[in-house]
C-alpha positions in Angstrom: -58.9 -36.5 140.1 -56.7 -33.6 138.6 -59.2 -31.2 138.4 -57.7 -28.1 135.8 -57.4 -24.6 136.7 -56.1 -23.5 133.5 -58.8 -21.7 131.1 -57.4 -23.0 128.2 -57.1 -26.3 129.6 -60.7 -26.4 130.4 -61.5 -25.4 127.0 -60.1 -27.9 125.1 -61.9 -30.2 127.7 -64.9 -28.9 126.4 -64.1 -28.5 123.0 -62.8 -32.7 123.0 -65.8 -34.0 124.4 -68.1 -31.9 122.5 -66.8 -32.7 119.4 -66.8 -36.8 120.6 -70.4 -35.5 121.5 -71.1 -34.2 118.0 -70.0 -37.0 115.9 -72.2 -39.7 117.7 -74.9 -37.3 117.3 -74.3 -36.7 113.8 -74.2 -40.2 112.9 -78.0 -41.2 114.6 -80.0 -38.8 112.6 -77.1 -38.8 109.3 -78.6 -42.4 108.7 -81.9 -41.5 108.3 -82.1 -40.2 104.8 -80.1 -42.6 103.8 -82.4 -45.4 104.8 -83.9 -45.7 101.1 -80.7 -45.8 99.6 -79.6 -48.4 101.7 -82.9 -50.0 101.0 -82.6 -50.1 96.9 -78.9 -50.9 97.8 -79.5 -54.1 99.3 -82.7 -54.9 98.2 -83.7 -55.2 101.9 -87.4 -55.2 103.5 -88.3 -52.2 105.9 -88.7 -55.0 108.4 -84.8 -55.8 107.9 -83.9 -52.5 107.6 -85.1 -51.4 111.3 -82.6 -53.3 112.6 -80.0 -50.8 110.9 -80.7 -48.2 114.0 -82.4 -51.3 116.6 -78.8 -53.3 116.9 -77.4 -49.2 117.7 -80.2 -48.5 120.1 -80.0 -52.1 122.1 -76.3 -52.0 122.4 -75.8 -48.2 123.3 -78.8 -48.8 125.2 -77.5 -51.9 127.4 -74.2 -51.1 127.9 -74.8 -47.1 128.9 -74.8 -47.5 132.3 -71.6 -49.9 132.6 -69.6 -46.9 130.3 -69.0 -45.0 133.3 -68.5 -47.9 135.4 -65.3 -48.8 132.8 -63.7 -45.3 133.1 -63.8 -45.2 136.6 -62.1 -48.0 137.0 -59.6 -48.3 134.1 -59.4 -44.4 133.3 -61.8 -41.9 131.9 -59.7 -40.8 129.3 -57.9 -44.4 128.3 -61.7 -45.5 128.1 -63.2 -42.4 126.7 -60.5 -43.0 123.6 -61.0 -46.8 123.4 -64.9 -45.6 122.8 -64.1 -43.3 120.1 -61.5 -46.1 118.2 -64.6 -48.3 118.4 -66.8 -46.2 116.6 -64.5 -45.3 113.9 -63.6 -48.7 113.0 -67.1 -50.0 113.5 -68.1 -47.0 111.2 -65.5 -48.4 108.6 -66.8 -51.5 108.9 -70.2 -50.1 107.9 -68.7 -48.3 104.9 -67.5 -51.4 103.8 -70.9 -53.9 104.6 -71.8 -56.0 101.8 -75.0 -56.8 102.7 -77.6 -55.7 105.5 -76.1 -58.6 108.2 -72.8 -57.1 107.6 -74.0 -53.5 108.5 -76.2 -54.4 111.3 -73.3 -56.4 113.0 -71.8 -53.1 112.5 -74.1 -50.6 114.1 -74.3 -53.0 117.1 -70.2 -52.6 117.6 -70.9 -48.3 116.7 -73.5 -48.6 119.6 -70.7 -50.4 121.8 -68.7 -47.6 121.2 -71.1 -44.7 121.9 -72.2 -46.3 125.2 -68.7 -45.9 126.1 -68.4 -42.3 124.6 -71.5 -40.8 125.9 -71.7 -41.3 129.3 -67.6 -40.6 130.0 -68.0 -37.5 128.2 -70.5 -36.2 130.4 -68.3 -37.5 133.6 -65.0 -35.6 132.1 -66.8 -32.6 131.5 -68.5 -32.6 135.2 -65.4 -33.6 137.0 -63.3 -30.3 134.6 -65.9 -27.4 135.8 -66.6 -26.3 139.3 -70.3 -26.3 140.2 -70.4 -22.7 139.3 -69.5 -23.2 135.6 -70.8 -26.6 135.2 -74.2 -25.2 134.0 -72.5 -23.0 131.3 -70.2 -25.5 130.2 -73.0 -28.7 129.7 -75.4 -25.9 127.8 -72.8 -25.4 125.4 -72.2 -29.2 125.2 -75.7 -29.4 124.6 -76.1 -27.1 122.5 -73.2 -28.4 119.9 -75.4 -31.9 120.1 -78.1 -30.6 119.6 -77.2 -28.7 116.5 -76.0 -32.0 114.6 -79.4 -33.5 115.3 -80.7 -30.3 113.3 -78.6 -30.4 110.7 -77.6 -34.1 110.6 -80.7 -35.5 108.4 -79.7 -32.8 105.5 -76.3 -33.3 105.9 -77.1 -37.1 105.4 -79.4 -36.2 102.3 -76.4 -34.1 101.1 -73.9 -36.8 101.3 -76.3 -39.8 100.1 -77.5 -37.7 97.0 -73.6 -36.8 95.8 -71.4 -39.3 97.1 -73.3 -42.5 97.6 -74.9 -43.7 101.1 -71.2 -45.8 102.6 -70.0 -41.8 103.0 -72.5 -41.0 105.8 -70.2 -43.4 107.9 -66.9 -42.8 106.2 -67.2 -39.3 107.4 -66.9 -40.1 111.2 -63.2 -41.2 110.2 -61.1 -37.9 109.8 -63.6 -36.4 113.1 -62.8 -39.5 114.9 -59.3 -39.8 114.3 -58.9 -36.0 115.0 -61.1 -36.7 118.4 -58.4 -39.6 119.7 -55.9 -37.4 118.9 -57.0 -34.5 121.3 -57.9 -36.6 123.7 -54.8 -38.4 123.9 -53.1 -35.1 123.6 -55.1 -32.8 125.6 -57.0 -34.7 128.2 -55.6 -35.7 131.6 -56.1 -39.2 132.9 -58.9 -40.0 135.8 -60.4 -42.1 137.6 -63.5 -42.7 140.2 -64.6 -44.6 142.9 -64.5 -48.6 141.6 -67.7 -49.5 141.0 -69.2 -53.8 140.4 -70.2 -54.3 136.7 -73.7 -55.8 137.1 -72.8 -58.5 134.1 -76.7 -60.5 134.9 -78.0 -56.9 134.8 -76.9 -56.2 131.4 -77.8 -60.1 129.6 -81.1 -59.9 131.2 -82.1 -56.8 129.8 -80.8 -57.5 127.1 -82.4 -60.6 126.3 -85.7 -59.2 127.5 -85.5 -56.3 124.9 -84.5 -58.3 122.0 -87.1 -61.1 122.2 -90.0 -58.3 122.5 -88.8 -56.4 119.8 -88.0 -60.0 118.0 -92.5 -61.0 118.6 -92.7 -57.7 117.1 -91.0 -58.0 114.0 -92.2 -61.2 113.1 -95.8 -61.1 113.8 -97.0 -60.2 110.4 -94.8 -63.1 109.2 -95.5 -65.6 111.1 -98.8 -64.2 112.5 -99.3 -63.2 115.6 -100.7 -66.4 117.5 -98.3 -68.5 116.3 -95.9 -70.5 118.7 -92.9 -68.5 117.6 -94.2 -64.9 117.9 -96.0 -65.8 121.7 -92.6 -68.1 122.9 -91.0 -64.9 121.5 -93.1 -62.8 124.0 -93.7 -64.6 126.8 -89.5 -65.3 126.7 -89.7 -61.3 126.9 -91.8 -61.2 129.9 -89.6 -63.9 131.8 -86.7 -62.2 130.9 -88.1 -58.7 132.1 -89.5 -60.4 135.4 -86.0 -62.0 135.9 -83.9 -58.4 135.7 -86.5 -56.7 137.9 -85.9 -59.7 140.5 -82.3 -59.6 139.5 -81.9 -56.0 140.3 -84.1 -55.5 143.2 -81.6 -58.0 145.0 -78.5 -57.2 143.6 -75.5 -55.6 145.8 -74.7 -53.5 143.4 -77.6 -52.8 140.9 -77.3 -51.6 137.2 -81.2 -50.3 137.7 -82.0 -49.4 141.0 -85.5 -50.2 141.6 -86.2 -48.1 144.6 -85.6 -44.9 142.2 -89.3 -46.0 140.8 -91.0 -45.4 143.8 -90.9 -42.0 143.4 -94.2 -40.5 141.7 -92.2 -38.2 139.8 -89.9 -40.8 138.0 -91.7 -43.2 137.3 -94.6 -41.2 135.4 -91.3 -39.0 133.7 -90.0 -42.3 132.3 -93.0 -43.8 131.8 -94.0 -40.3 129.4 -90.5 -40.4 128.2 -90.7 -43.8 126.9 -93.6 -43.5 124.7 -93.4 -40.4 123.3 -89.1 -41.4 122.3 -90.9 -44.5 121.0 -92.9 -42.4 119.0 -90.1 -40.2 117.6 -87.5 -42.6 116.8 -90.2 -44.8 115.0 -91.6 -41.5 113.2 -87.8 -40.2 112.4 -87.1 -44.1 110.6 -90.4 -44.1 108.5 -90.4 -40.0 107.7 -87.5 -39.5 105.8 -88.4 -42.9 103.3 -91.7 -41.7 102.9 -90.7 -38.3 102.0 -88.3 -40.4 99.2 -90.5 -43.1 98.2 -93.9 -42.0 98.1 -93.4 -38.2 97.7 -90.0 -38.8 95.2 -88.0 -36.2 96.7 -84.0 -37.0 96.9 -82.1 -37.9 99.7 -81.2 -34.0 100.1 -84.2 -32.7 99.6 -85.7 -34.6 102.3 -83.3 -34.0 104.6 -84.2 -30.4 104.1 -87.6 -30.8 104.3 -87.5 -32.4 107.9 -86.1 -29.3 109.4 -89.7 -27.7 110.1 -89.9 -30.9 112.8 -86.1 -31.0 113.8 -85.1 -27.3 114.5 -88.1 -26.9 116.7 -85.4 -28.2 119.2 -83.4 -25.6 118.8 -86.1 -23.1 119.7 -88.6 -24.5 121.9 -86.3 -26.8 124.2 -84.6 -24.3 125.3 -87.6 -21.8 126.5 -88.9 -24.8 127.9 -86.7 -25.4 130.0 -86.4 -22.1 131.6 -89.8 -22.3 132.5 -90.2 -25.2 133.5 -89.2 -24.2 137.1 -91.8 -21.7 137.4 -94.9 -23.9 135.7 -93.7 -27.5 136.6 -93.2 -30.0 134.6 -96.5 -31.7 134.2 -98.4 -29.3 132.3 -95.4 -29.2 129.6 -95.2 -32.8 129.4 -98.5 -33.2 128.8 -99.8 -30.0 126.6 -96.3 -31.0 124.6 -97.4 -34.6 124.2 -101.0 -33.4 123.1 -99.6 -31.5 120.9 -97.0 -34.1 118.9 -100.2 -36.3 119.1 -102.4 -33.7 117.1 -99.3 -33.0 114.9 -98.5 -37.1 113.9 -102.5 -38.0 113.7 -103.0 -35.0 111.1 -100.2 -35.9 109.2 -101.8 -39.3 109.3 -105.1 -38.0 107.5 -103.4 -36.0 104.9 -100.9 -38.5 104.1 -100.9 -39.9 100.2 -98.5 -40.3 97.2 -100.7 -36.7 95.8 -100.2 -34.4 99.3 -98.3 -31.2 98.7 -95.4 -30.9 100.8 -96.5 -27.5 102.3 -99.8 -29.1 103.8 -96.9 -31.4 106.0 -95.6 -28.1 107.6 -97.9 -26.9 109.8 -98.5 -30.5 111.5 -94.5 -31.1 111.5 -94.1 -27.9 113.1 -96.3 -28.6 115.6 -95.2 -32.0 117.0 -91.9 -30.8 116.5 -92.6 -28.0 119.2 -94.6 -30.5 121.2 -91.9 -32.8 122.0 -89.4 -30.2 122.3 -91.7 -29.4 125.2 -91.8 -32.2 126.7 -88.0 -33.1 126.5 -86.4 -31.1 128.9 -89.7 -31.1 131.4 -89.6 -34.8 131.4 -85.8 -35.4 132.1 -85.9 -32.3 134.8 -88.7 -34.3 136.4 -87.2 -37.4 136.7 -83.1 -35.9 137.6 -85.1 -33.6 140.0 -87.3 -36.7 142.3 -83.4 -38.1 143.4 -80.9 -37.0 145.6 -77.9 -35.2 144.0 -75.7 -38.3 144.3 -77.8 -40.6 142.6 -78.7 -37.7 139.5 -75.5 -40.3 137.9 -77.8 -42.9 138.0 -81.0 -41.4 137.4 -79.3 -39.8 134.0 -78.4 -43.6 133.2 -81.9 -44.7 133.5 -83.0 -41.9 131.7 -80.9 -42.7 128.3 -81.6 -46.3 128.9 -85.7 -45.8 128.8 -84.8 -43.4 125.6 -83.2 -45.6 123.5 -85.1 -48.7 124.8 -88.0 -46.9 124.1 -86.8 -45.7 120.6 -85.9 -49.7 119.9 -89.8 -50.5 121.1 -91.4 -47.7 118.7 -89.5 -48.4 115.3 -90.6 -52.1 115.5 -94.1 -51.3 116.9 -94.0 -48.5 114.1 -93.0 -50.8 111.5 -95.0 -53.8 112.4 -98.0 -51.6 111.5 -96.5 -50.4 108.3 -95.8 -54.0 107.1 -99.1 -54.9 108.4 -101.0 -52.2 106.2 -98.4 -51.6 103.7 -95.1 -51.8 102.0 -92.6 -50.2 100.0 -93.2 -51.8 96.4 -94.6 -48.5 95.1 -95.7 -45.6 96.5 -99.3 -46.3 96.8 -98.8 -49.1 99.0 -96.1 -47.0 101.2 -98.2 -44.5 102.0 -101.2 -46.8 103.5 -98.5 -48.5 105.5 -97.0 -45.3 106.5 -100.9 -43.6 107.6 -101.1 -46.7 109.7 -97.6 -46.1 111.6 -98.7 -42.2 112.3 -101.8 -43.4 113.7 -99.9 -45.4 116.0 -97.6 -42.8 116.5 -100.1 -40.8 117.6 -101.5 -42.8 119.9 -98.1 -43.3 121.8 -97.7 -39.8 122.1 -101.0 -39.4 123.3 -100.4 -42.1 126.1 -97.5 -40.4 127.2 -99.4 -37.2 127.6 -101.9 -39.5 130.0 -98.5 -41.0 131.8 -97.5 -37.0 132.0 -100.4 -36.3 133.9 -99.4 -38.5 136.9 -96.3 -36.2 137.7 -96.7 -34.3 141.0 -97.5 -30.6 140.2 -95.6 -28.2 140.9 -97.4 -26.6 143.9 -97.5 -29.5 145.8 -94.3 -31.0 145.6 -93.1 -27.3 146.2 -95.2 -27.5 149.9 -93.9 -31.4 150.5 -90.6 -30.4 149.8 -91.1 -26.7 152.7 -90.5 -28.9 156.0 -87.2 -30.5 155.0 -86.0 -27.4 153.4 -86.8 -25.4 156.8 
């Protein structure tokens, strides 16, 4: 690989992939107050309207770990452009959705296109900086994603409130036509070693996932002993047994199992995927409920979300420079605790009456809890692998998140159907107590998963004879 020495060069490197970076960012949490617009749009259940961010989540999800794969092979930059022309032209096509099939079809091809995106970003921008100012440039990278998930919910209020809910995909247009255009212009082509696409991998997982989440969207409908719902299930199971078999024989695995036998990794991905279940199921349900039952606008919700979302932007950070010196058990699981405390208070005090600034204190709270967690987590499980296999790990990693994020909006909203619905505001607030209770009790299991990391003492001694 041509690896630049020029410091402008560099920077547009950065600058390229950040803003690729930003856009796919911007559009996951953009969505989310724009859910009850979509809703009154359509006329679509909450149960139909999951699948709005589930199709994004299973496909990004699925096809993460073969993004890199493609770039090596074929070019990082010729696939790293292909990504971004994907997403734009998916994102037209959700613009321009008719009805709710149309626009899940849609996010399903946008989450084809960030698997390709996200994952080649992070490969340009490694393979650009030297080791000594790969740190700085991936915390600025960071740091520009991490501000559109800040801001992206009010921007989405903003946008759905004045110009109609299609414009929260129509944006991504003009920034992803401008992003092809750097890349194209700016990037230079690369490639790495060829690596086998693990094809079986990806359909078993695949089918796994969606005939889980499938028993858990149609339980309340069906009922949850009926031959649909358990065939549904048990398919699940078969199809999860088959990609663990799959994988632990394959030459050339998508997953590799022997990465679980670490103590370290498994309890970090084990924490991570219940408390991103939690999240993404609270972040779908939170925003309508601030709309529905509480009848503020799409903007004012947005706004009123930033007590939980900028957290991030504070805590994560700090968090992650301490982590090193405190481990990352005891942040895992005092940030867990606390996101479990925060979601199972809002829980009590939820109703159509509740004034907004008794929401504060418990959305400030989780909202520093998991920004706790998030770095502590990850840094445990990059940390149990050897340096060449961090790749891998990082793929596993993202895969658990959105997995789990899939898992946790139909789990969330299979209790909110289950206890409530949208048809006034009443009845969306019982349903949407129910889902933080659940909530809370993921997060609170993750904080029990959290406390089967190694701590940081002793791994510290293990790790003394190999080091001398």
């Amino acid at each position: 690989m041509q690896t630049p020495t020029n410091r402008a060069e560099k920077n547009w490197v950065l600058g390229v992939t950040a803003l690729a970076s930003f856009m796919m960012a911007l559009d996951a949490m953009i969505i989310t107050t724009a859910f009850a617009a979509i809703r009154a749009d359509f006329g679509s259940p909450v149960e139909t309207l999951q699948w709005t961010v589930n199709a994004f989540n299973l496909t990004f999800a699925v096809l993460l770990l073969s993004g890199a794969a493609l770039g090596d092979r074929f070019g990082r930059r010729r696939m790293f452009a292909t990504g971004i022309a994907l997403f734009v032209v998916a994102s037209a096509a959700c613009a321009l959705a008719g009805n709710a099939t149309a626009l899940i079809v849609a996010r399903a091809l946008q989450g084809a296109g960030a698997a390709l995106v996200m994952p080649l970003a992070m490969a340009i921008l490694s393979g650009t900086f030297g080791r000594e100012e790969r740190a700085r440039a991936l915390g600025i990278f960071s740091s520009l994603t991490g501000c559109a998930l800040i801001i992206g919910p009010a921007i989405g209020g903003f946008i759905t409130e004045h110009f109609g809910w299609r414009w929260v995909f129509w944006i991504n247009l003009p920034i992803g036509l401008i992003a092809i255009a750097l890349v194209l212009a700016r990037l230079r082509e690369s490639f790495g070693p060829a690596a086998a696409l693990d094809i079986p991998g990806l359909s078993l997982v695949a089918l796994a996932a969606l005939a889980l989440v499938w028993s858990l969207l149609r339980g309340n409908a069906v009922g949850w002993a009926s031959a649909e719902v358990m065939g549904s299930l048990l398919s699940g199971l078969v199809f999860t047994a088959a990609f663990v078999l799959w994988e632990l024989r394959a030459a050339a695995p998508m997953v590799p199992m022997r990465l679980f036998a670490s103590r370290a990794l498994a309890a970090g991905m084990s924490a991570s995927v219940l408390f991103y279940a939690a999240m993404y199921g609270v972040l779908f349900l939170l925003p309508q409920f601030l709309q529905t039952a509480l009848g503020f606008d799409a903007f004012s919700a947005g706004l009123r979300l930033l007590p939980w979302t900028a957290t991030l932007f504070v805590t994560a950070p700090i968090a992650g420079a301490v982590v090193n010196r405190l481990g990352e058990r005891p942040l895992v699981v005092t940030g867990l605790l606390m996101q479990a405390i925060g979601l199972g208070w809002i829980a009590e005090i939820a109703s159509p009456t509740v004034d907004y600034s008794a929401l504060v204190a418990p959305l400030v709270l989780a909202g520093v809890g998991v920004s706790m967690a998030m770095p502590a987590a990850q840094n445990a499980i990059l940390s149990s692998v050897a340096v060449a296999e961090m790749g891998k790990a990082s793929g596993v990693f993202n895969m658990g998140r959105f997995l789990g994020g899939m898992f946790g909006i139909a789990a969330l909203v299979a209790s909110f159907s289950a206890h409530g619905g949208a048809y006034s505001a009443a009845h969306f607030d019982s349903g949407f107590a129910a889902a933080m209770r659940l909530a809370a009790t993921l997060s609170l299991a993750g904080a029990i998963a959290g406390c089967f990391l190694p701590a940081r003492r002793r791994a510290a001694v293990a790790a003394a004879p190999q080091d001398a």
